[in-house]
C-alpha positions in Angstrom: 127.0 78.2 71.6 125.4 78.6 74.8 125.4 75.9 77.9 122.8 75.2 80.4 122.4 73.4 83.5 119.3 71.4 83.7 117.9 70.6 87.3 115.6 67.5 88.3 113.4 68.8 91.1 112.0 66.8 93.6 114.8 64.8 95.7 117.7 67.3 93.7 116.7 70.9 94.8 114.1 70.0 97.3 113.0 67.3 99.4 109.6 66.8 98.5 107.9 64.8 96.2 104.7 64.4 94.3 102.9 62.7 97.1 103.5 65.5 99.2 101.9 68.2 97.2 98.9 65.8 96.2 98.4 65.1 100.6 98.3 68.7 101.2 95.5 69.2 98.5 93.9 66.3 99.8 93.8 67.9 103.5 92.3 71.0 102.2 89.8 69.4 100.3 86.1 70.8 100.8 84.6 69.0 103.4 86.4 67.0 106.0 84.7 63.6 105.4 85.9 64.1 102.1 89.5 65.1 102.9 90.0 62.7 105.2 88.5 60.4 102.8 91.2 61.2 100.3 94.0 61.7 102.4 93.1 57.9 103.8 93.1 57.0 100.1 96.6 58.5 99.4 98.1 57.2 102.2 97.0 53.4 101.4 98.3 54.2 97.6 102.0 54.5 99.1 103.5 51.3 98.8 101.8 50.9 94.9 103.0 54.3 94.2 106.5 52.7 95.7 106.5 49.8 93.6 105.3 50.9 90.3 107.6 53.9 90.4 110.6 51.2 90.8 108.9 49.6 87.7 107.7 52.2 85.5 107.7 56.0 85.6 104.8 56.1 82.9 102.6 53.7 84.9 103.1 55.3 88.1 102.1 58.6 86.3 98.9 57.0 85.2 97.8 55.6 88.4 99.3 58.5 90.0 97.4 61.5 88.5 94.5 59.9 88.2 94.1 60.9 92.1 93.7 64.5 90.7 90.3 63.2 89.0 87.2 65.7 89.6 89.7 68.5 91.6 88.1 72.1 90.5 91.5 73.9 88.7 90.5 77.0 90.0 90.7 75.4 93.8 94.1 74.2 92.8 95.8 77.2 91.7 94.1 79.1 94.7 96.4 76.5 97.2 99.6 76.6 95.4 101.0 79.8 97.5 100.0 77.9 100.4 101.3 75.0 99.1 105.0 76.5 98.7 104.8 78.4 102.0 104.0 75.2 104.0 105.2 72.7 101.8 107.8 73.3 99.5 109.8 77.1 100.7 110.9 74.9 103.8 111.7 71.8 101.9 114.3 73.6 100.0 117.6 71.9 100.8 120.6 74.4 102.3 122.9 73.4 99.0 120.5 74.3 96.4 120.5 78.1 96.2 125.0 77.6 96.1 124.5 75.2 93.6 122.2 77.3 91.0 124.3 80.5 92.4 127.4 78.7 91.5 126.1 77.9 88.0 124.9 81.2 87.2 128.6 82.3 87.9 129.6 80.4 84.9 127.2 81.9 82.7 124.8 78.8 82.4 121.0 79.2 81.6 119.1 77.3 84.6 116.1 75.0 83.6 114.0 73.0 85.9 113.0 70.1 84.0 110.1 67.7 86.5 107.5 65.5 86.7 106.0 68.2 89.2 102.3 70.0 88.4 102.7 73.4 86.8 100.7 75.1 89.0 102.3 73.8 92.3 105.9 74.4 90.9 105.4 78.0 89.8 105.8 79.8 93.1 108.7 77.9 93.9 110.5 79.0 90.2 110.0 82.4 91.8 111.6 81.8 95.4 114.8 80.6 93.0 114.6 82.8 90.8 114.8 80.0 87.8 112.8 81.3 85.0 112.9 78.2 82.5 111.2 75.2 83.9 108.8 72.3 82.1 106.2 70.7 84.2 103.4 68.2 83.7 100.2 69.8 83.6 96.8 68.0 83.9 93.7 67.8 81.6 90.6 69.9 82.9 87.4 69.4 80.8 85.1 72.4 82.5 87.4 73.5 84.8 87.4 70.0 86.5 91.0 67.5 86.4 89.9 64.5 84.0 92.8 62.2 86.1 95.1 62.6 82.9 98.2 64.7 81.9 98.3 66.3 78.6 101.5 65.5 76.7 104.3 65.7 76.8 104.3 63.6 80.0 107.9 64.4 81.5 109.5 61.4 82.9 112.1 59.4 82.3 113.5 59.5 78.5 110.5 62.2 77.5 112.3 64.7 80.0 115.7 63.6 78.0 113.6 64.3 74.5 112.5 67.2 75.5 115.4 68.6 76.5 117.4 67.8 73.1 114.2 70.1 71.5 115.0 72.6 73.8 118.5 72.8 73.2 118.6 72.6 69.4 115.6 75.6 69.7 117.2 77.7 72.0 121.2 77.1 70.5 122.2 75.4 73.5 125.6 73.1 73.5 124.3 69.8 75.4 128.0 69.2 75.2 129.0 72.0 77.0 125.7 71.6 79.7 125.4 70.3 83.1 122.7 68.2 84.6 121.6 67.2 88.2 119.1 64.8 89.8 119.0 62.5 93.0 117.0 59.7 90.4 118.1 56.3 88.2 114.9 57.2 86.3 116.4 60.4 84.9 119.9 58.6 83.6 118.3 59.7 79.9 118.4 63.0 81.0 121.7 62.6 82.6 123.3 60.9 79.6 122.6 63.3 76.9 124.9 66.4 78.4 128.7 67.0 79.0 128.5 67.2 82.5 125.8 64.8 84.3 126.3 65.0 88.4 124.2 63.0 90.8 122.9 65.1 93.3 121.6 63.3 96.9 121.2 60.0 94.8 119.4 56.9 94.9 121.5 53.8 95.5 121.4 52.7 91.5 122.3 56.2 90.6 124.7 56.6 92.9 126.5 53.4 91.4 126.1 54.3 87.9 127.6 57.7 89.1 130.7 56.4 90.5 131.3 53.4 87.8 130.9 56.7 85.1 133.1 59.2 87.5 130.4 61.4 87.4 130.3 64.4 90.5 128.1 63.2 93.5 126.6 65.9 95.4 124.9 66.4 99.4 122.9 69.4 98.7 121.0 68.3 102.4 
């Protein structure tokens, strides 16, 4: 059978997170009261986002996405370039293109697998030339974000389901696979291959790394 190596994203190939993207669509909002309005709002969100995240990745995705509520798709998709030039291409971290380089060398199928929003991560699957990635991608009703994600949302043990599907679709040895990512919250998706590796990890991950001998990787 065929092996893989499945990638988290944010905080394992690049330094950004979800708050990042969602400030830079705030600042180019329509209007500045109302960017500024937004970006004041997403700023005061921090610490919740902080805390809930720490508690629960599905609540934090609720309260999250529902900043999203009433953006025009169209508006969206027309910012991602500029989103990856500014935001993302330069938050790429030096280790990352040796590290998918490296696996390709071993003949391993590279899938992202994030919490990330399709549209922003597209451009960025280009620049690394990864052609298998799953995303979240939000509900429009009219063209307009409802504040929801349409399932499956990928966090946490869904990310680790929907990876087995994957595998068992495609003929893919999760015995034989690799995974990376920087986060506690993805041990699921950690757990289920041969070859797990923390990769610029959080302090609980990092723990659980070395107590398990798994690899821990600087990519920065």
């Amino acid at each position: 059978m065929a092996a893989a190596a499945f990638y988290d994203l944010e905080g394992t190939l690049v330094s950004t997170n979800l708050v990042h993207t969602l400030n830079f669509y705030s600042r180019n909002q329509q209007g500045l009261w109302k960017s500024l309005k937004k970006t004041t709002a997403t700023v005061m969100s921090l610490p919740l986002f902080a805390v809930t995240d720490q508690y629960s990745r599905k609540v934090f995705n609720d309260l999250f996405f529902k900043r999203y509520k009433g953006e025009s798709q169209d508006r969206l998709r027309y910012f991602a370039e500029e989103l990856f030039e500014e935001v993302l291409k330069p938050a790429v971290f030096p280790g990352a293109f040796e590290l998918i380089e490296k696996s390709r060398s071993l003949g391993l199928r590279q899938i992202v697998v994030t919490g990330a929003l399709d549209m922003s991560v597209e451009p960025l699957m280009r620049y690394l030339g990864i052609t298998d990635y799953a995303c979240n991608r939000l509900e429009f009703v009219n063209g307009v974000a409802t504040g929801r994600l349409l399932p499956p949302v990928l966090a946490a043990a869904t990310k680790a389901s929907w990876i087995r599907n994957f595998a068992e679709r495609e003929g893919i040895s999760l015995s034989e696979s690799f995974a990376y990512s920087d986060s506690m919250s993805d041990l699921p998706m950690l757990s289920i291959v041969g070859h797990p590796a923390a990769v610029n990890p959080d302090m609980r991950l990092r723990q659980t790394a070395l107590h398990h001998d798994w690899p821990v990787l600087n990519l920065k």
